[in-house]
Each structure stands twice: as C-alpha cells, then as structure tokens.
C-alpha positions in Angstrom: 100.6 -77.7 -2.4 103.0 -77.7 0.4 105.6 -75.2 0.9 108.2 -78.1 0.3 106.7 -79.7 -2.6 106.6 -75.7 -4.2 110.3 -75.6 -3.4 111.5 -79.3 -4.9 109.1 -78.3 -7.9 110.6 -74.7 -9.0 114.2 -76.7 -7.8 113.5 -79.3 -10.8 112.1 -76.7 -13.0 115.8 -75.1 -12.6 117.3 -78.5 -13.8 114.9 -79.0 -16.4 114.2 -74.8 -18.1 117.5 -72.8 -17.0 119.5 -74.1 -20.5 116.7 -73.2 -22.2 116.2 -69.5 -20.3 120.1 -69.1 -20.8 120.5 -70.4 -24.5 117.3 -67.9 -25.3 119.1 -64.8 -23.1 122.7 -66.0 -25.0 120.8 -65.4 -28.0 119.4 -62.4 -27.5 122.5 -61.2 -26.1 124.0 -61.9 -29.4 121.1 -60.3 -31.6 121.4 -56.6 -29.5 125.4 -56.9 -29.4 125.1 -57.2 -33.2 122.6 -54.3 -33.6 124.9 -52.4 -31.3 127.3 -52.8 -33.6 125.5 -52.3 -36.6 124.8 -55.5 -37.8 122.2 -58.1 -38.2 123.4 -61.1 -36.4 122.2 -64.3 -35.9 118.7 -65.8 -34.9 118.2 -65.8 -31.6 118.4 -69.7 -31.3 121.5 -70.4 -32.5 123.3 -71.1 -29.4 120.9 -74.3 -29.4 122.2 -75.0 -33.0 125.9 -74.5 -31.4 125.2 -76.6 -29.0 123.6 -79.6 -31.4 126.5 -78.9 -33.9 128.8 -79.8 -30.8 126.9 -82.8 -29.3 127.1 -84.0 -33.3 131.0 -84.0 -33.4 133.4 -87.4 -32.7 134.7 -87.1 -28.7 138.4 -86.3 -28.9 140.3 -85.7 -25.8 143.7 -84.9 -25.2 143.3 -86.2 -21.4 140.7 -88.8 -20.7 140.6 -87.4 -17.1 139.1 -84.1 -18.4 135.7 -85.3 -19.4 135.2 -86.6 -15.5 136.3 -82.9 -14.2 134.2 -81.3 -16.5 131.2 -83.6 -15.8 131.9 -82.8 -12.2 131.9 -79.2 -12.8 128.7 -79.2 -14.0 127.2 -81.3 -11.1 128.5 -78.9 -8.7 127.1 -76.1 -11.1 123.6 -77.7 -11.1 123.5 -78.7 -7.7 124.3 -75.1 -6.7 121.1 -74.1 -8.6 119.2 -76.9 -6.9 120.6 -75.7 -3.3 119.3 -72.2 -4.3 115.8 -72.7 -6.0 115.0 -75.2 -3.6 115.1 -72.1 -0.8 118.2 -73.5 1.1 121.3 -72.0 2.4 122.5 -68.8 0.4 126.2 -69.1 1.7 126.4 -73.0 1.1 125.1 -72.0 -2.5 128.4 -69.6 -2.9 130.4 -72.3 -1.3 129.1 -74.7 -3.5 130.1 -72.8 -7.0 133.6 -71.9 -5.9 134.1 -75.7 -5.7 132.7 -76.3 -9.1 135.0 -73.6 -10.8 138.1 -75.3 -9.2 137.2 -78.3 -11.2 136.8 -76.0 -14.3 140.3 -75.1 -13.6 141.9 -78.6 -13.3 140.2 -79.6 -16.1 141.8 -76.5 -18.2 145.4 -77.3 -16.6 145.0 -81.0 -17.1 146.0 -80.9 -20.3 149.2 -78.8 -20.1 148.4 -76.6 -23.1 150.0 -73.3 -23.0 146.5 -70.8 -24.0 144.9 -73.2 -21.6 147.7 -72.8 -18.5 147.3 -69.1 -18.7 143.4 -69.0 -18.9 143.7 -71.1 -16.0 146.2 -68.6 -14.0 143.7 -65.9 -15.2 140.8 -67.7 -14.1 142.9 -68.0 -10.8 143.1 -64.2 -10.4 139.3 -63.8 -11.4 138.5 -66.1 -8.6 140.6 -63.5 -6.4 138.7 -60.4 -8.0 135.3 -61.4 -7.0 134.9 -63.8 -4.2 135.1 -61.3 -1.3 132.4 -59.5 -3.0 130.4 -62.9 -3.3 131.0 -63.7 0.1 130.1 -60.0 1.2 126.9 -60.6 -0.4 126.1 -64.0 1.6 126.7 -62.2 4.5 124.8 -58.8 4.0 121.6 -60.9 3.1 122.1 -62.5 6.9 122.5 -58.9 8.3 119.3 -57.9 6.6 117.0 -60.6 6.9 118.8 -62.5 9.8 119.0 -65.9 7.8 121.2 -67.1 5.0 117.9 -69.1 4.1 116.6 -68.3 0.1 113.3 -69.2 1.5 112.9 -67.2 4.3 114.7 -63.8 2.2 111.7 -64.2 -0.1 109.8 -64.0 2.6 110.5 -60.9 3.4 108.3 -57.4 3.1 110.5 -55.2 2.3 112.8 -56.0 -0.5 116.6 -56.7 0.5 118.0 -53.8 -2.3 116.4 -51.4 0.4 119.0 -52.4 2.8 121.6 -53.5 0.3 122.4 -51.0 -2.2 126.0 -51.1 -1.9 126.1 -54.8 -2.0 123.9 -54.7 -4.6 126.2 -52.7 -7.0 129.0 -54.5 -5.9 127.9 -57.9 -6.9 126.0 -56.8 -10.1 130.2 -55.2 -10.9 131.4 -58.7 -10.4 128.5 -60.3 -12.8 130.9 -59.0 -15.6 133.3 -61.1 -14.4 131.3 -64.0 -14.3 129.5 -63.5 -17.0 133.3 -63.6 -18.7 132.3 -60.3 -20.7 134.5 -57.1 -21.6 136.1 -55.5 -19.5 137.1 -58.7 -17.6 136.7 -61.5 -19.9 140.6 -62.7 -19.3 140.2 -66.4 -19.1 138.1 -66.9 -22.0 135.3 -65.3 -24.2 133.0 -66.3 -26.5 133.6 -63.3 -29.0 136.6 -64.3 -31.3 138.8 -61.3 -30.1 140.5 -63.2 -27.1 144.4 -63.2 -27.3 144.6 -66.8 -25.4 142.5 -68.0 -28.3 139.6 -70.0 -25.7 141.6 -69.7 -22.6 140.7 -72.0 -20.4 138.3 -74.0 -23.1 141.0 -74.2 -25.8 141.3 -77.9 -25.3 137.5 -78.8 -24.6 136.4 -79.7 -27.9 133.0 -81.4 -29.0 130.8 -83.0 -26.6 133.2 -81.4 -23.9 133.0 -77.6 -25.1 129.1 -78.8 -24.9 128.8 -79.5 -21.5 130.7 -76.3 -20.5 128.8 -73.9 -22.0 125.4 -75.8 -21.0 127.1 -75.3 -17.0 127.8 -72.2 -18.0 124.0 -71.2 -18.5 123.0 -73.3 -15.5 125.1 -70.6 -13.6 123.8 -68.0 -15.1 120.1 -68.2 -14.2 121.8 -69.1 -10.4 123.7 -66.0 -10.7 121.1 -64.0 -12.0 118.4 -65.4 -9.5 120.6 -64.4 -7.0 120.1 -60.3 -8.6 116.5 -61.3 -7.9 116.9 -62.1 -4.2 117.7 -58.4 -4.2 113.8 -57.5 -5.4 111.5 -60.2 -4.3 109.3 -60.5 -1.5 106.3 -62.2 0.1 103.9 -59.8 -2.2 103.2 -61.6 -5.9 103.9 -58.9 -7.5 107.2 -58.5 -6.6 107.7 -61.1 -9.0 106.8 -58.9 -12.1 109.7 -56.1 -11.0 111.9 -58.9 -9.9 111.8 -60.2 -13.5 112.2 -56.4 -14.7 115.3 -56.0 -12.8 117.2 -59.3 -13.6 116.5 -58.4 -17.4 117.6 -54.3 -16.5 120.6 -55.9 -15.0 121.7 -58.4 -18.0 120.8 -55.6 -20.6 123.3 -53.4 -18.2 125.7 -56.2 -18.5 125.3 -56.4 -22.7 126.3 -52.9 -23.0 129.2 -52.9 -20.7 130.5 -55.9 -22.8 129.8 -53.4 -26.2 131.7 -50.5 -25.1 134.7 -51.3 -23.4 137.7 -53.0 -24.7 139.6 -55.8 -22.2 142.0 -54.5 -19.1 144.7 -56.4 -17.7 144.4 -58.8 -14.8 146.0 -56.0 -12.0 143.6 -53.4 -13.2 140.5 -56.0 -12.9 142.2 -56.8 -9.3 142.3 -53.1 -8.0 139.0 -52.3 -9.6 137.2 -55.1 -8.3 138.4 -54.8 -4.7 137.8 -50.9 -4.4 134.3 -51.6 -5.6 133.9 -54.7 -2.7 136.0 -52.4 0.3 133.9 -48.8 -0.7 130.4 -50.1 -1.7 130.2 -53.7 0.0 132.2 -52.4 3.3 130.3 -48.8 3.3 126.7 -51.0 3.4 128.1 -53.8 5.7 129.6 -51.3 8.1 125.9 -48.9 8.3 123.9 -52.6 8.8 126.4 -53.4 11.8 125.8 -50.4 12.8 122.1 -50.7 12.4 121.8 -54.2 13.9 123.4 -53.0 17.2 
C-alpha cells in the first residue's frame, strides 16, 4: 500500500472505531472510578446501552435550530479527527476543534435556559483556560520537528516528548479540562454532582444528548492521539509504548477526577495559565533557543 492510501485508511478507521475505543475507555473509566470509590459499578458497556436508551427516546426540542448546531458540532469534531489521522496539518486540526466547540456553545445558548446560559459562559472561560496551551502545543511540535505535518512528526527518530516535556505536561494539565473531569468540569459533567444540573447539555435531550456525547468520544481518541504524537516514531515499536502512555495518561486523568473536588472558574483560569507561561513558555523559550 501507498503511503496515502495507509493514511485515508487509519483516517476512516477513526470515523468508523473511535466511538467504539471511547464508549469501551468511558466504560472503563466508570468501572475504576467505582472501585476507587468502593463500589462495584456498572459493566463496562453501558455507555453503549446509554447511548441506545437515548437513540430509543421521541426527539423533543425546545429550538429546532439546535439539532443543526449540534449536527454541525460533530462534523467539525469528526472532521478534526479525519484532518489528524489522515497525517495533515497539526495546527489546522486545533483550529478546526475550536470552531466545532463554538457551535457546542450556540447550541447550549440557543435555547435561553438559565443552567444552560451559565454552562455556556463557563464553557466560554474554559475555552480561555486552555487554548494558549493548545496552540503552544501546535507550535512546539513545528520547533521540534520543523513541520506542523502529523505525518512527517511520526516520522521522526527521536520521539517529540524528548524535546517537549514542558509542553507535554502542560497539555496533558488541560486534558482535564477537556475531558470535562474534576477539578475543572464547570460546564458540565457526567457524574450527577454538577450544581448547573448538565450545563451546557441540560436542554439536549434524546437523540440530541446522543450525538453529543458520541462527538464527545470522537474527540477524545483526537485528543488523546494527539498524547501519542508525543511518543511515536518511524520505529514499529514505538507504537507498543505509544499505546502505554495514552492509557498512563487517561488512567492519570481517572484519578485526578477521583480525588479532587470542583474549583471555581478564576482558580481554573490562574492555574491553567501558570502551567501554559512556566512549563509551555520554559520548553518554547530553550527550543528558540536551541533552533538559533
């Protein structure tokens, strides 16, 4: 096989197997958050039940207009996966996702609900807390491999995370936020101890609340592939400790969520910026310096 049909094949294997990798890692997350917590909890595949219960239910919109943002949400989401597992531009992928969750947000405002309004204003500040840090990321994987190109990163001998520890840590700080886990799941949750009941999902109900969490595991497996583009490299084998550190990192990110109760929306601010300016800014300014 070519190298392009190898990249349009792992692109539609994103469309077709990241729900499935997401609903089985939303499972397990569930099953160790339970034992963490001494309990059973559920079997691991009842997200895909959720998800069937949901698909099951009569559509019921408050705002007819919603169902088109959310659909084009979830495009975007997709085709920000596509963009990245087809090996294209890492930047235009980041780009790409920002303009999906603006569409998540007018769908959540469209409807005028109070819970929803301030999930959306929280959303709003998330989107504050963590792009710099994103777009840090795009550009210390140009400084270290001198392309914004996925496929020519995985090309790479040496693994990025030699070069990019501090982005590294900074971006795998911000997965909390985007994974919408404790400390920083303001906006919404899925555990039931939210104060702005579903925040910015109160008013997506049925087929609608379907489709957003299904976009929601779509950018997942982007977000986490992205932890990947850390570790990979033109050796095979990098694959195998590739796949150990995405699940390292997501088991990291189920034990945050376990032992640490919600902050406010200043503290998530300040916390996420001093982790962008002191370990994204401290790596960026040693590459510029390296790269002179």
């Amino acid at each position: 096989m070519t190298d392009l049909q190898i990249r349009i094949l792992v692109a539609v294997c994103y469309v077709v197997l990241a729900p499935f990798i997401a609903g089985l890692l939303d499972g397990f997350d569930r099953k160790i958050s339970a034992r963490m917590q001494g309990r059973k909890g559920p079997s691991i595949f009842q997200p895909f039940y959720d998800i069937k219960k949901l698909f099951g239910k009569q559509f019921l919109s408050a705002y007819r207009l919603q169902l088109v943002l959310v659909l084009t949400y979830m495009i975007l989401v997709v085709m920000t996966g596509v963009l990245f597992y087809a090996g294209l531009d890492l930047l235009l992928c980041f780009f790409s996702l920002s303009t999906a969750v603006m569409f998540l947000i007018l769908a959540s405002s469209a409807t005028h609900s109070p819970f929803s309004s301030q999930g959306t204003h929280r959303e709003m500040m998330q989107m504050m807390a963590y792009e710099p840090m994103v777009l840090l990321t795009a550009v210390g994987f140009y400084l270290a491999c001198d392309t914004f190109s996925v496929n020519e990163i995985i090309k790479s001998d040496i693994p990025a995370i030699c070069y990019l520890p501090g982005f590294f840590v900074g971006f795998v700080f911000i997965l909390t936020i985007k994974f919408r886990k404790s400390p920083f799941d303001l906006s919404t949750s899925h555990h039931a101890h939210q104060e702005v009941v579903k925040g910015v999902t109160t008013e997506m109900v049925g087929k609608e609340y379907a489709m957003t969490t299904i976009t929601e595991w779509y950018e997942v497996v982007f977000l986490l592939g992205v932890v990947g583009l850390f570790f990979i490299t033109s050796n095979p084998w990098s694959i195998l400790w590739t796949v150990a550190a995405i699940l390292a990192v997501y088991f990291l990110e189920i034990l945050i969520d376990n032992v640490s109760a919600r902050v406010k929306w200043q503290l998530m601010l300040k916390l996420a910026w001093s982790v962008t300016i002191i370990a994204g800014g401290l790596n960026l300014f040693i590459l510029t310096l390296i790269n002179r």
